[in-house]
C-alpha positions as CSV (number, residue, x, y, z in Angstrom):
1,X,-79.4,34.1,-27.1
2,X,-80.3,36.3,-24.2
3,X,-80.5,33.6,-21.3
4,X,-80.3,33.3,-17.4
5,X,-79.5,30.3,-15.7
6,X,-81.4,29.4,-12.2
7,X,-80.3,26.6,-9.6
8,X,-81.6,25.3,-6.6
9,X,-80.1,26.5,-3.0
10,X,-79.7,23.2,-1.5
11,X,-80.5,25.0,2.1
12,X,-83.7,25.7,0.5
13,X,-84.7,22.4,-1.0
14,X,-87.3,21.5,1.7
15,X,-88.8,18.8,-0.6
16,X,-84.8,17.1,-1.7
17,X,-85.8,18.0,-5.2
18,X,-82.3,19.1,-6.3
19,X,-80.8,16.9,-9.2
20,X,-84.4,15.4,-9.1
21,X,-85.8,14.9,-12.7
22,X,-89.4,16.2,-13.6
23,X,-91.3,13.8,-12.5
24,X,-89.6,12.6,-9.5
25,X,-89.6,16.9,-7.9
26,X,-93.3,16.7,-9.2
27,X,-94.1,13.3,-6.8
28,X,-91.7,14.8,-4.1
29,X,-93.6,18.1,-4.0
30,X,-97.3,17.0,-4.9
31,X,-97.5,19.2,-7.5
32,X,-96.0,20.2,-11.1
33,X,-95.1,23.7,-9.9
34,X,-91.5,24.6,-9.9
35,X,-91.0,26.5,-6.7
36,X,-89.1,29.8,-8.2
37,X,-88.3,30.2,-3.9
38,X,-85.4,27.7,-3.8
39,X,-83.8,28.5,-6.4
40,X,-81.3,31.2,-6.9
41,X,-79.8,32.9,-10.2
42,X,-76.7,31.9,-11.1
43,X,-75.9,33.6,-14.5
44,X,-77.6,36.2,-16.4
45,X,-76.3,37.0,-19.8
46,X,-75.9,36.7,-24.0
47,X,-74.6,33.0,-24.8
48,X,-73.4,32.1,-28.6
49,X,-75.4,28.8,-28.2
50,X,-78.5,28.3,-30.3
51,X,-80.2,25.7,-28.5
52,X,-81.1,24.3,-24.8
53,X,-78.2,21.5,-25.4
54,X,-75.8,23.8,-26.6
55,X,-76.4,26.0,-23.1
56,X,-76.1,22.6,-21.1
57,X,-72.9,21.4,-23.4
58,X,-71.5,24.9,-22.3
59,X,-72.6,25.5,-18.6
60,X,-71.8,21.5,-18.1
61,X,-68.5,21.3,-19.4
62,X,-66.9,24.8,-18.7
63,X,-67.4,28.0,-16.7
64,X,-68.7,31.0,-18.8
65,X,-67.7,34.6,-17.8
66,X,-70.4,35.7,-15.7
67,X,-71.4,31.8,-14.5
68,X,-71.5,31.6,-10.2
69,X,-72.9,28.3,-10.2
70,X,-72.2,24.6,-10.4
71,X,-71.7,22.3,-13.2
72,X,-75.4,22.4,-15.2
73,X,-77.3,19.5,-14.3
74,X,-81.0,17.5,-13.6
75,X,-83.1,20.2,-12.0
76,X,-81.2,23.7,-13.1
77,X,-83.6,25.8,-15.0
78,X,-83.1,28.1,-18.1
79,X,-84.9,31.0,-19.2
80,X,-84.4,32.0,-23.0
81,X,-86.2,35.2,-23.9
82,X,-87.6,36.4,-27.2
83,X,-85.1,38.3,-29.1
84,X,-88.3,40.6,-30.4
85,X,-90.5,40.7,-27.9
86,X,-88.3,40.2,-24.6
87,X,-90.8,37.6,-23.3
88,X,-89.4,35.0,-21.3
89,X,-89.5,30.8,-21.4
90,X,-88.6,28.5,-19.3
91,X,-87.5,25.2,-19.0
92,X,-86.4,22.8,-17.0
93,X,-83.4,20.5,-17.1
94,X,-84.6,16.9,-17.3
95,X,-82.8,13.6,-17.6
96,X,-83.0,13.9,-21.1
97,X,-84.1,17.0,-22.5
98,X,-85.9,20.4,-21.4
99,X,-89.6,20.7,-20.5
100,X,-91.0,23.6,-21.0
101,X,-92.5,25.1,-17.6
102,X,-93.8,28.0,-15.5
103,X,-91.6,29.7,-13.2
104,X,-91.9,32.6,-11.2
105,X,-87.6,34.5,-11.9
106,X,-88.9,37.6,-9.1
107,X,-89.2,34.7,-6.3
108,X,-85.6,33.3,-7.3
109,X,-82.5,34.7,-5.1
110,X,-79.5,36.2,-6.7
111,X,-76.7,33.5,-5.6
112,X,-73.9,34.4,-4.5
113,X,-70.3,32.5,-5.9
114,X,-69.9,29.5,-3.8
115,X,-66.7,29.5,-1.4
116,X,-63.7,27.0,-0.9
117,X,-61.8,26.4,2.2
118,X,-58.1,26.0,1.6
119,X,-54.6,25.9,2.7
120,X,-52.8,29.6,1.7
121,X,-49.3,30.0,1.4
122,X,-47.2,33.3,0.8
123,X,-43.7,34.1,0.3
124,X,-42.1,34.8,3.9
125,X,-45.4,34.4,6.2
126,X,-46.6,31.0,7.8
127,X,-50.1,29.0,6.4
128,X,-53.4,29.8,7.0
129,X,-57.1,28.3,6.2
130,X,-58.2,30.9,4.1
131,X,-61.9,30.7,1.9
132,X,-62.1,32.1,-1.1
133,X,-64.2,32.1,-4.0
134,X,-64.4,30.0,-7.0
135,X,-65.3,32.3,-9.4
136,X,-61.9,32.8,-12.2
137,X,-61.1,36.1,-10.6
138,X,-61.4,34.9,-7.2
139,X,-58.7,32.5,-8.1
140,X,-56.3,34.2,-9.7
141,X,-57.0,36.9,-7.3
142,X,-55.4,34.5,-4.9
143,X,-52.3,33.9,-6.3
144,X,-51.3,37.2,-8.3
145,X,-51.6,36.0,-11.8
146,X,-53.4,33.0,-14.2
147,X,-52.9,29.9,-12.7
148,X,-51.9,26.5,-12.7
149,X,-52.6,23.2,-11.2
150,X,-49.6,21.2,-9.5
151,X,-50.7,17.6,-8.4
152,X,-47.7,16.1,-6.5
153,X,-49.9,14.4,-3.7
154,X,-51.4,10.9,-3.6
155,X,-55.3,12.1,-2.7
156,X,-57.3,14.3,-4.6
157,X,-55.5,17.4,-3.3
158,X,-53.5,20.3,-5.7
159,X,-51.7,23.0,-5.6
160,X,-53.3,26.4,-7.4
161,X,-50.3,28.6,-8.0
162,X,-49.4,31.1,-10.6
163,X,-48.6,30.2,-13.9
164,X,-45.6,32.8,-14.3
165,X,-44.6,32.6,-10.8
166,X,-40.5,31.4,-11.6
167,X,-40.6,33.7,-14.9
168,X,-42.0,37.1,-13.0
169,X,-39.8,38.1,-10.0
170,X,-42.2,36.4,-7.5
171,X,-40.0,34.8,-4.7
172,X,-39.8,31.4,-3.7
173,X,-42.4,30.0,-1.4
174,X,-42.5,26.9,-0.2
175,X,-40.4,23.6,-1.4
176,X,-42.2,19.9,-2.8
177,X,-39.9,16.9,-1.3
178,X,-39.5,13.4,-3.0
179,X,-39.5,10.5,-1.1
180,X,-36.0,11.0,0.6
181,X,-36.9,14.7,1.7
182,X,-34.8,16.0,-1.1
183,X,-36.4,19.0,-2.7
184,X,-38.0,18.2,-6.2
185,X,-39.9,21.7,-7.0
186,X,-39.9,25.3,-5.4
187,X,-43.2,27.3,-5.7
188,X,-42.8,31.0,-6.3
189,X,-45.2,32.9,-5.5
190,X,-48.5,32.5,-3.3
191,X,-50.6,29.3,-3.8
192,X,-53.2,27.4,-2.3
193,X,-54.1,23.8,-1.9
194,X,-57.6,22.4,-2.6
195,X,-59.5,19.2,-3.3
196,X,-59.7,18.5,-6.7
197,X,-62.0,15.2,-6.7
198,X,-63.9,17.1,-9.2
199,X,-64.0,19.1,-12.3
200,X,-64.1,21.9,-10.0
201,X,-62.2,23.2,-7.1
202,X,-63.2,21.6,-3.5
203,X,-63.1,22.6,-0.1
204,X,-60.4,20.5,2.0
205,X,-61.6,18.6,4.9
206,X,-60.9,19.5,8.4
207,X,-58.2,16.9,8.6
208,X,-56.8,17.6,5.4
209,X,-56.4,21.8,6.5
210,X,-54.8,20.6,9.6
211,X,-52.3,18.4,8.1
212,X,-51.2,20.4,4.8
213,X,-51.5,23.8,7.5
214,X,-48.5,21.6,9.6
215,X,-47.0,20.5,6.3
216,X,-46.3,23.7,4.8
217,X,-46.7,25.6,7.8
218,X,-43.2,28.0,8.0
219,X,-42.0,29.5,4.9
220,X,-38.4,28.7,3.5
221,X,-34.9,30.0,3.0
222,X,-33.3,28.2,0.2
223,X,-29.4,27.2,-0.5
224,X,-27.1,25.4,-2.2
225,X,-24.8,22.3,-0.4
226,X,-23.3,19.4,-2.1
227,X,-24.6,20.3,-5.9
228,X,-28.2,19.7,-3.9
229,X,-30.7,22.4,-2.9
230,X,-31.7,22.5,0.4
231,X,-34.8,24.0,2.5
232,X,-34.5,25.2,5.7
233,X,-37.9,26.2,7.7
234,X,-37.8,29.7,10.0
235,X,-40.1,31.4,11.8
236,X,-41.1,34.6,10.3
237,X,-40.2,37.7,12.3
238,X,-43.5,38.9,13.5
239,X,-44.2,35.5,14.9
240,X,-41.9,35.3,16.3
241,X,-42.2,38.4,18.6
242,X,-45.9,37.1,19.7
C-alpha cells in the first residue's frame, strides 16, 4: 500500500483537538472539517500492511524506516491511495476504527523528527546537554554504532550506548558504581542518558540534566588495586588550560 501518515503539530492545535476522537475535534471545532493546517506529515511511503489496522498495529507498536512521528494514535490521519489510479483517501484515526474524511495533504507541513535533550558522554572529554534527534540514525549517530539500552538507575532514566562498544576498540568512558562506590560496569564508547518513561526516548528534565551532567561530569582513567578496579576522575587537558 502506498500510504502517508499525517499528525497534528501540537503548537498548532488552536482548538486542543490532538488525541481528540471524531466527534469530540468535531464539537471542539464547530464543524466536521479536519483542518489539513495543523497537521504536519510524518511519513510518506510503501507499507506491507493491507488494511487501516494493520498500518496503526505497525506505526503504534514500532518505528518504520522513514516514520518522524509519534506512536499512531486518536486523531493521526492516513491517506491510502489507489494503486491504479493514484487517487487519494483519507481517514481519520478514531477511538475505534477509521472514518473516512476530507482532507486538504497541500495545507499539511512536512514535520520535522522531534528532538531529545540529553546527558552526552565521550571518551576523554567532560558532559554536555546535547539534543538530538530520535529518528534510528539520529541515535546511533550518537554513539558510533547500533545501540543498546542500560538501565542501572532507580527513575525512568537509561543509558543509550553502543551495542559493540567493549568488542570494537572503543575506549572506556565512564564507570556505573554499586552501592559502596565500587565500580560494577565500564561504558566504552560514547553514550547518552535519556528518559525512558515511555516506549520512546524522552527528553530529561532540567534537574535531571543537571544532576547526571555533575554525576558523570569528568571522564575516567581506570586501574587495578587490591583484585578491584578503580576509577579515578581528571580534568581533561583542554579544560583545564581555560
Amino acid at each position: 500500500m502506498d500510504i502517508a501518515i499525517y499528525q497534528i503539530d501540537p503548537e498548532k492545535d488552536r482548538d486542543s483537538v490532538i488525541f481528540s476522537d471524531y466527534e469530540q475535534m468535531a464539537d471542539r471545532r464547530g464543524t466536521e472539517k479536519v483542518d489539513a493546517a495543523i497537521y504536519g506529515k510524518v511519513f510518506e511511503g510503501t507499507v506491507e500492511e493491507n488494511g487501516l489496522e494493520g498500518i496503526y498495529q505497525a506505526f503504534n507498536c514500532g518505528r518504520p524506516e522513514g516514520f518522524r512521528g509519534r506512536s499512531m494514535s486518536v486523531s493521526d490521519v492516513v491517506e491510502v491511495r489507489d494503486q491504479d489510479s493514484g487517487s487519494p483517501s483519507f481517514y481519520y484515526c478514531d477511538t475505534i476504527g477509521f472514518r473516512k474524511t476530507d482532507f486538504e495533504p497541500e495545507k499539511a507541513a512536512e514535520m520535522k523528527s522531534p528532538t531529545i535533550r540529553v546527558v552526552l558522554c565521550e571518551p576523554g572529554q567532560t558532559a554536555r546537554i546535547a539534543e538530538i534527534g530520535t529518528e534510528l540514525e539520529d541515535l546511533q549517530n550518537a554513539v558510533g554504532g547500533y545501540i543498546e539500552t542500560y538501565y542501572p538507575f532507580s527513575e525512568d532514566v537509561c543509558i543509550v550506548c553502543n551495542d559493540e562498544g567493549k568488542l570494537n576498540g572503543m575506549s572506556p568512558c565512564r564507570a556505573i558504581f554499586g552501592e559502596e562506590r565500587e565500580v560494577v560496569d565500564i561504558i566504552f564508547g560514547p553514550f547518552f542518558i535519556c528518559g525512558c518513561s515511555t516506549p520512546e526516548f524522552g527528553s530529561l528534565t532540567e534537574e535531571q540534566l543537571e544532576r547526571y551532567c555533575d554525576m558523570f561530569r569528568y571522564p575516567e582513567r581506570y586501574y587495578r588495586a587490591g583484585g578491584a578496579i578503580l576509577a579515578e576522575p581528571y580534568v581533561p587537558a583542554r579544560e583545564s588550560v581555560r
